[in-house]
LOKOLGU-630537 format. One record per residue (C-alpha): x, y, z; residue number from 1; residue in one letter; chain. Coordinates in pm, 1 decimal. Layout:
! residues N
<rec u="X" v="Y" w="Z" k="NUM" r="A" c="A"/>
...
//
This chain:
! residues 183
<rec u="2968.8" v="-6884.8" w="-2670.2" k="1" r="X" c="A"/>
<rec u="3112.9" v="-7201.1" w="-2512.9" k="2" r="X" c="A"/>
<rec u="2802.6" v="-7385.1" w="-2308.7" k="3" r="X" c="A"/>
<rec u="2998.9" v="-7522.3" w="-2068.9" k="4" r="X" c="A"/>
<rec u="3252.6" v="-7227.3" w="-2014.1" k="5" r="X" c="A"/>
<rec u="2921.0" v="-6992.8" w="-1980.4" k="6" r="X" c="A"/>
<rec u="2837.2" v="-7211.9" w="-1674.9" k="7" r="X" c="A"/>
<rec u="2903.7" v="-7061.0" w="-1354.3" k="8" r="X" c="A"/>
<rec u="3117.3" v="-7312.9" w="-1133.8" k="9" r="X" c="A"/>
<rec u="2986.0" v="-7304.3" w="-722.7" k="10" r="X" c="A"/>
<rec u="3213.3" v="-7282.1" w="-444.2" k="11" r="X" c="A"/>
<rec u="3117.4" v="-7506.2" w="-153.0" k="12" r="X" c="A"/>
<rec u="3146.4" v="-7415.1" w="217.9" k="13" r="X" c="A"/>
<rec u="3518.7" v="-7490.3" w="344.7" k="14" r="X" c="A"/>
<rec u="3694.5" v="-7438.2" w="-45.1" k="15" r="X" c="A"/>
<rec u="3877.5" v="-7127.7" w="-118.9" k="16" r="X" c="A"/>
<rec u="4004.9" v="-7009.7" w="-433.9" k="17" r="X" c="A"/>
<rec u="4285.8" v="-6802.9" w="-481.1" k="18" r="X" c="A"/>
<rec u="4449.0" v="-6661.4" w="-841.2" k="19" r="X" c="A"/>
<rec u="4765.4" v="-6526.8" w="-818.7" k="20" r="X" c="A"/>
<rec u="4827.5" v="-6439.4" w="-1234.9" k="21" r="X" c="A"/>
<rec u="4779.4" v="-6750.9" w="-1424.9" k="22" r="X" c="A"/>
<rec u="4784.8" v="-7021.0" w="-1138.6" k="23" r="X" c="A"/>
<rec u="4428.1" v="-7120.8" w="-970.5" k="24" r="X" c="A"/>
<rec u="4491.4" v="-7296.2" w="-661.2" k="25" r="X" c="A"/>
<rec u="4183.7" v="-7437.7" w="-491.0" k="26" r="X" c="A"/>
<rec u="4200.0" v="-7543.4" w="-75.0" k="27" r="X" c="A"/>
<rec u="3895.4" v="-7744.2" w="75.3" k="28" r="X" c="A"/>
<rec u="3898.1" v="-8081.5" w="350.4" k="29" r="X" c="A"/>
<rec u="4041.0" v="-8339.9" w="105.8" k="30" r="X" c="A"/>
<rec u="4368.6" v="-8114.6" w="21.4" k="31" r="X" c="A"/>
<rec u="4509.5" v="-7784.8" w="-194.5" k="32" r="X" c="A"/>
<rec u="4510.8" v="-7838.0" w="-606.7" k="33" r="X" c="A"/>
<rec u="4654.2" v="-7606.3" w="-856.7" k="34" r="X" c="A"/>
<rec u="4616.0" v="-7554.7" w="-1185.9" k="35" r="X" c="A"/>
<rec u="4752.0" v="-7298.8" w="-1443.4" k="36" r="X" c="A"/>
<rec u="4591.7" v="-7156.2" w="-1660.4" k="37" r="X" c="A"/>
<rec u="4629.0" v="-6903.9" w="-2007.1" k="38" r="X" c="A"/>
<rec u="4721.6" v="-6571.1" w="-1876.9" k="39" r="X" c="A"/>
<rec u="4419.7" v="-6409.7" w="-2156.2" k="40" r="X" c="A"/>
<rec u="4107.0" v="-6597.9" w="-1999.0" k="41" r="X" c="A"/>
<rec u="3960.6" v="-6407.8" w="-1720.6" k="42" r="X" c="A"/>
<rec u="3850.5" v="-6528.4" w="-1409.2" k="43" r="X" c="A"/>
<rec u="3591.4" v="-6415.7" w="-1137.0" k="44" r="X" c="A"/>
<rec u="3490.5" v="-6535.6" w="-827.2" k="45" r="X" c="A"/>
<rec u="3181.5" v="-6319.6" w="-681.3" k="46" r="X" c="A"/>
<rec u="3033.1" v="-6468.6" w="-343.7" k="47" r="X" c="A"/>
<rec u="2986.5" v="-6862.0" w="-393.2" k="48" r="X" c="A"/>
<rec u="3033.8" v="-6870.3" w="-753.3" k="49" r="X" c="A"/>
<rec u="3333.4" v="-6870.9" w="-997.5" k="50" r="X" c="A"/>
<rec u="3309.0" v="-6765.6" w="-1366.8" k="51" r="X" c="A"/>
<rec u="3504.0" v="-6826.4" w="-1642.0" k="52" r="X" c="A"/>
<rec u="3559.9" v="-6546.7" w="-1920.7" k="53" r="X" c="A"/>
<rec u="3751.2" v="-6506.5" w="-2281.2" k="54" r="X" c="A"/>
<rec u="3866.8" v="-6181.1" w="-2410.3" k="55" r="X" c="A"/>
<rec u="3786.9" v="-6215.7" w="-2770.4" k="56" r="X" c="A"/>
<rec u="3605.2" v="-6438.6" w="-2969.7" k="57" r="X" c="A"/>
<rec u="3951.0" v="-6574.9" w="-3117.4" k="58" r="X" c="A"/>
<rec u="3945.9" v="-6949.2" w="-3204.4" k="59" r="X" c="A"/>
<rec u="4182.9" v="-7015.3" w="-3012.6" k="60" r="X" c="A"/>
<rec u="4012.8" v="-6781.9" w="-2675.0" k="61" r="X" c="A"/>
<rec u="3711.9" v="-7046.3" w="-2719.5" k="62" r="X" c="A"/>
<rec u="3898.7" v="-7357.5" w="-2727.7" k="63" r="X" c="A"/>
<rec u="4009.0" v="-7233.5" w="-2415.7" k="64" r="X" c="A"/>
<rec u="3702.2" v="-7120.9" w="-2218.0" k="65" r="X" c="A"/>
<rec u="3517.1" v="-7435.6" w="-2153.5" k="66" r="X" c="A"/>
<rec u="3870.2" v="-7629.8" w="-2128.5" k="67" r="X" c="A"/>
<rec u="3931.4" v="-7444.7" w="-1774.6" k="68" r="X" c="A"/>
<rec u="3592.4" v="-7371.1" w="-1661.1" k="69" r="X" c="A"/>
<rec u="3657.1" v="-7749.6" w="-1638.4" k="70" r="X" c="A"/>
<rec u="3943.3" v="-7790.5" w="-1518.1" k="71" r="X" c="A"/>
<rec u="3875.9" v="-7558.4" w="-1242.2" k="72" r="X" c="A"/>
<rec u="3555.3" v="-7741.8" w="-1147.0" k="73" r="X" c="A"/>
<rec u="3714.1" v="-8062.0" w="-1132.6" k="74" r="X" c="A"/>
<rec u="3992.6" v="-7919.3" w="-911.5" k="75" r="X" c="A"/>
<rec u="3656.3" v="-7778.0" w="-668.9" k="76" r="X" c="A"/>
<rec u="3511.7" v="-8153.8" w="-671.5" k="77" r="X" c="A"/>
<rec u="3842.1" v="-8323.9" w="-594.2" k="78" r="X" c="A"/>
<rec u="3924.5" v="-8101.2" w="-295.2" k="79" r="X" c="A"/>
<rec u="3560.3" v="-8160.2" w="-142.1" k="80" r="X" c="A"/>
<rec u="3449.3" v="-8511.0" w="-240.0" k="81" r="X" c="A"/>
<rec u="3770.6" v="-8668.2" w="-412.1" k="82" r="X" c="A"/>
<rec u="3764.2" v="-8902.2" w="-712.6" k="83" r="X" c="A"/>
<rec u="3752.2" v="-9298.8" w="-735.4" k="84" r="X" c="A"/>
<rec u="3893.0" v="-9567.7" w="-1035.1" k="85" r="X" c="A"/>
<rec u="3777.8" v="-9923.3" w="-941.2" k="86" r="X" c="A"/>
<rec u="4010.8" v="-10161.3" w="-1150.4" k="87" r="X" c="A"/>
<rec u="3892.2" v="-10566.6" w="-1170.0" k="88" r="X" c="A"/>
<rec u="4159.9" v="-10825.0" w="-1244.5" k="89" r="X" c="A"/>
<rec u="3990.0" v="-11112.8" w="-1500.2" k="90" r="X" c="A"/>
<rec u="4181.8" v="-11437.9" w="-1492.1" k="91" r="X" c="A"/>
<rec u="4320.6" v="-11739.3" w="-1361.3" k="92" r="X" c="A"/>
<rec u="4598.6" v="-11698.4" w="-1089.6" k="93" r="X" c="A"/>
<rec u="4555.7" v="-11294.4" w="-1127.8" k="94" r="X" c="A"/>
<rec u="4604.2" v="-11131.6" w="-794.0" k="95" r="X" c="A"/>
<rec u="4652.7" v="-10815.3" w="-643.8" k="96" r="X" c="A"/>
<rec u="4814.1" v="-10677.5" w="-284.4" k="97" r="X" c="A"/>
<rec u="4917.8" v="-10385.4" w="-157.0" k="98" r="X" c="A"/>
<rec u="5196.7" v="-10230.7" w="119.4" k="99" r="X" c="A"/>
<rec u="5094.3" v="-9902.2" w="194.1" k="100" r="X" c="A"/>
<rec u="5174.2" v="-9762.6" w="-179.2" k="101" r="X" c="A"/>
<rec u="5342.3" v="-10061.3" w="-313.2" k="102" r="X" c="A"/>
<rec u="5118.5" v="-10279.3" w="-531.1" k="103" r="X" c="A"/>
<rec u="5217.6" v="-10645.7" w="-631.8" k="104" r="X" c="A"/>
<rec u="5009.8" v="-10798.5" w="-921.4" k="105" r="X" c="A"/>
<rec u="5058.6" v="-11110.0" w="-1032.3" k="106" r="X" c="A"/>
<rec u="4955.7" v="-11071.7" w="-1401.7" k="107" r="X" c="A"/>
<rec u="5016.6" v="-11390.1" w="-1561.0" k="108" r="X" c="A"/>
<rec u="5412.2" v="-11302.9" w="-1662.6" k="109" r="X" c="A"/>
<rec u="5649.4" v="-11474.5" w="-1535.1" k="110" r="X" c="A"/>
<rec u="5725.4" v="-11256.7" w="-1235.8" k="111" r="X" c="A"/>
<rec u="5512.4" v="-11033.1" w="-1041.5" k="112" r="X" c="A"/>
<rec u="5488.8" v="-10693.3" w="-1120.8" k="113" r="X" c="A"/>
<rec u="5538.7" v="-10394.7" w="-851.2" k="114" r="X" c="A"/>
<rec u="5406.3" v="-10095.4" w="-927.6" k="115" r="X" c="A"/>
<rec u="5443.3" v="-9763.1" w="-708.9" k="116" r="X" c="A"/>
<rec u="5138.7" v="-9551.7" w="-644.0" k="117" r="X" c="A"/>
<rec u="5204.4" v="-9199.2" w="-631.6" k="118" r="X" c="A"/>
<rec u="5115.2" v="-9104.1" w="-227.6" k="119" r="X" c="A"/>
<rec u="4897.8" v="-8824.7" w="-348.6" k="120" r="X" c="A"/>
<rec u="4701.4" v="-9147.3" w="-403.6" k="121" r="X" c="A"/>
<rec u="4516.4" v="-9400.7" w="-149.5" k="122" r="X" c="A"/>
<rec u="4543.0" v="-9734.9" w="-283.4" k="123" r="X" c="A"/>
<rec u="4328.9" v="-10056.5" w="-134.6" k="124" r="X" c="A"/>
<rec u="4260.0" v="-10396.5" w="-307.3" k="125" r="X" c="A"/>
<rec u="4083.9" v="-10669.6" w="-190.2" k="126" r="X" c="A"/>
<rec u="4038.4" v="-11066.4" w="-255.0" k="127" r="X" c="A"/>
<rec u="3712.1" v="-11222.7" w="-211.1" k="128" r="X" c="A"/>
<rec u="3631.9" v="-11618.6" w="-266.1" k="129" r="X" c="A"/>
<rec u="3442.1" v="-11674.3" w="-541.4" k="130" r="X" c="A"/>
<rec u="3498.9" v="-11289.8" w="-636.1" k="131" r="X" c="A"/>
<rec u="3775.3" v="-11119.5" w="-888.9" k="132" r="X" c="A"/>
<rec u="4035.5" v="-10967.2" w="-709.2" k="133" r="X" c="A"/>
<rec u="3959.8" v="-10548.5" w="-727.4" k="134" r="X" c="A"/>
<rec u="4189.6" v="-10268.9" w="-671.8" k="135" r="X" c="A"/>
<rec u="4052.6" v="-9937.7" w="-551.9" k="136" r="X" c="A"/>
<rec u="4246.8" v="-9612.9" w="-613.5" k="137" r="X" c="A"/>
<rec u="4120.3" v="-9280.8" w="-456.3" k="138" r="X" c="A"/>
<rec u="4261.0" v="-8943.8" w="-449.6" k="139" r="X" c="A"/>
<rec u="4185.4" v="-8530.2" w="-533.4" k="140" r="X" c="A"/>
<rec u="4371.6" v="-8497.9" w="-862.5" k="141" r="X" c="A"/>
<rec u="4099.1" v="-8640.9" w="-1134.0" k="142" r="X" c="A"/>
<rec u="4424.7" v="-8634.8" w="-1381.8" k="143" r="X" c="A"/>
<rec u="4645.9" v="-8802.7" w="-1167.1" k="144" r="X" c="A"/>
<rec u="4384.0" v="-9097.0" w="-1079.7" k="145" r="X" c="A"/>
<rec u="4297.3" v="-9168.9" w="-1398.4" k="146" r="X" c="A"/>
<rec u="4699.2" v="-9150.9" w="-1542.5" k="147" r="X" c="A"/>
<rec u="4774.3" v="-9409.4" w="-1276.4" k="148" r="X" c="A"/>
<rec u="4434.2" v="-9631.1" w="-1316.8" k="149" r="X" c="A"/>
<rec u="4507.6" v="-9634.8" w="-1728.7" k="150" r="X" c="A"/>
<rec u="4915.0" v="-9736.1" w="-1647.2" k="151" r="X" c="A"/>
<rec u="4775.9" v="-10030.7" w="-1410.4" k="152" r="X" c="A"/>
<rec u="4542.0" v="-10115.0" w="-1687.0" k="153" r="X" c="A"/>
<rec u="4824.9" v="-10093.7" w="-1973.2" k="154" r="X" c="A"/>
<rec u="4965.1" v="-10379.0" w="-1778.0" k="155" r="X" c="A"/>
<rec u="4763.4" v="-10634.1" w="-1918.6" k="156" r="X" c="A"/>
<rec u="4492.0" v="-10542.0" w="-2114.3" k="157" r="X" c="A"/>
<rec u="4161.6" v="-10737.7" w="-2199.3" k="158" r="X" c="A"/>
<rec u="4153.2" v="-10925.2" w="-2443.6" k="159" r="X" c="A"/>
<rec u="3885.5" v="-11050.9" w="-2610.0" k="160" r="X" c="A"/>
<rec u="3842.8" v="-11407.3" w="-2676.9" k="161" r="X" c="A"/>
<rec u="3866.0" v="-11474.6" w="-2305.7" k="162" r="X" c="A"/>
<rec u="3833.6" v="-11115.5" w="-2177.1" k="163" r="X" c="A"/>
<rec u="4147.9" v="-11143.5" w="-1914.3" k="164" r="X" c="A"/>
<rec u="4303.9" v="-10853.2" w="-1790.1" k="165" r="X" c="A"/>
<rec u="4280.7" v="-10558.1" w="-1596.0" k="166" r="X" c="A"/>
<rec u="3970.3" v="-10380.8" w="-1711.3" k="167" r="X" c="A"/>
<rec u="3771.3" v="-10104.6" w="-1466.8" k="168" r="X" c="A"/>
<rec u="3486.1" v="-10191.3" w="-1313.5" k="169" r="X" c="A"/>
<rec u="3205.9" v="-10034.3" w="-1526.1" k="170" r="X" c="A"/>
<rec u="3425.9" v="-10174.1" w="-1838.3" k="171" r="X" c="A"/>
<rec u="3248.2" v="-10350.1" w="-2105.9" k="172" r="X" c="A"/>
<rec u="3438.0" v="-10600.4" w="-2264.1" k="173" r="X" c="A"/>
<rec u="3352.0" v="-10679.6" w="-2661.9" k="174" r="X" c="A"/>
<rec u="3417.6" v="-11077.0" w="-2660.2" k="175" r="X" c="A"/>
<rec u="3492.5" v="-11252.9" w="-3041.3" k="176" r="X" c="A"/>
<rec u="3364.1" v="-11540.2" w="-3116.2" k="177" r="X" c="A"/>
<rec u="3723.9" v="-11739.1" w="-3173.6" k="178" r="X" c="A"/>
<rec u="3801.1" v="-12001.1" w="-3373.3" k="179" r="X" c="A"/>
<rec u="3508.1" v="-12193.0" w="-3578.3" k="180" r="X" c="A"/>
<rec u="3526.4" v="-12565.7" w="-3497.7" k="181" r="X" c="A"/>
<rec u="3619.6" v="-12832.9" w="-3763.9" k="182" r="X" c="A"/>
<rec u="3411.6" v="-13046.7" w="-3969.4" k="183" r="X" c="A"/>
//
């Protein structure tokens, strides 16, 4: 049986879940999330806890199970605490700003690039001296955040001879070593 599908997922104080046939939607402070769902895997919710059942021991049943015991529990999380993508622009003349959900990054091109945030997400950035400018994106939807966070980053990649770009935060950059000099 699946390890993480066999876990039970807890319901915090404030979040209710309700399943009406193959949609989960999940309510709590930060917002309401659904999520849909195969109509074969069965799903309980007893007191605080969910759980996460298959039918059969099909192949396909327990690819499945721990794919929405997941899904599910990442909905709960979002709803309570939220999620958060840190993204760190590497180079010279790179900058970031922000209008409400409008984002203007100056990348390097020729032209700045605007880029629309979804308004399911919060979007800050800020420019320190001496500091690379960082844009902060925080939301509910795990899936959403991290779409949006990998398109910003798809802008201009690291490279790595110089490692400029938009990386995240935690990113580890592998640098070459370049060109060898001459004689």
């Amino acid at each position: 049986m699946s390890r993480i599908g066999k876990k039970p997922v807890s319901i915090p104080k404030g979040v209710t879940i309700t399943v009406d046939g193959a949609v989960v939607t999940v309510k709590g402070p930060k917002g309401t999330l659904t999520q849909e769902i195969d109509r074969d895997i069965i799903i309980e919710i007893t007191g605080e806890e969910l759980i996460v059942k298959r039918p059969t021991e099909q192949i396909r049943h327990r690819a499945m199970h721990g794919l929405y015991r997941s899904l599910i529990s990442n909905l709960v999380k979002g709803v309570t605490d939220g999620y958060k993508k840190d993204l760190e622009l590497v180079g010279v003349g790179f900058k970031a700003t922000n209008a409400g959900n409008i984002l203007d990054l100056a990348l390097g091109y020729s032209h700045n690039i605007i880029f629309e945030v979804p308004k399911e997400l919060k979007v800050t950035t800020t420019t320190e001296k001496g500091q690379n400018p960082k844009i902060f994106l925080e939301g509910s939807d795990k899936q959403l955040i991290g779409q949006v966070a990998a398109k910003i980053r798809g802008l201009r990649k690291p490279e790595p001879y110089k490692g400029k770009g938009v990386r995240y935060s935690d990113e580890v950059v592998r640098r070459k070593a370049g060109k060898a000099a001459g004689k």
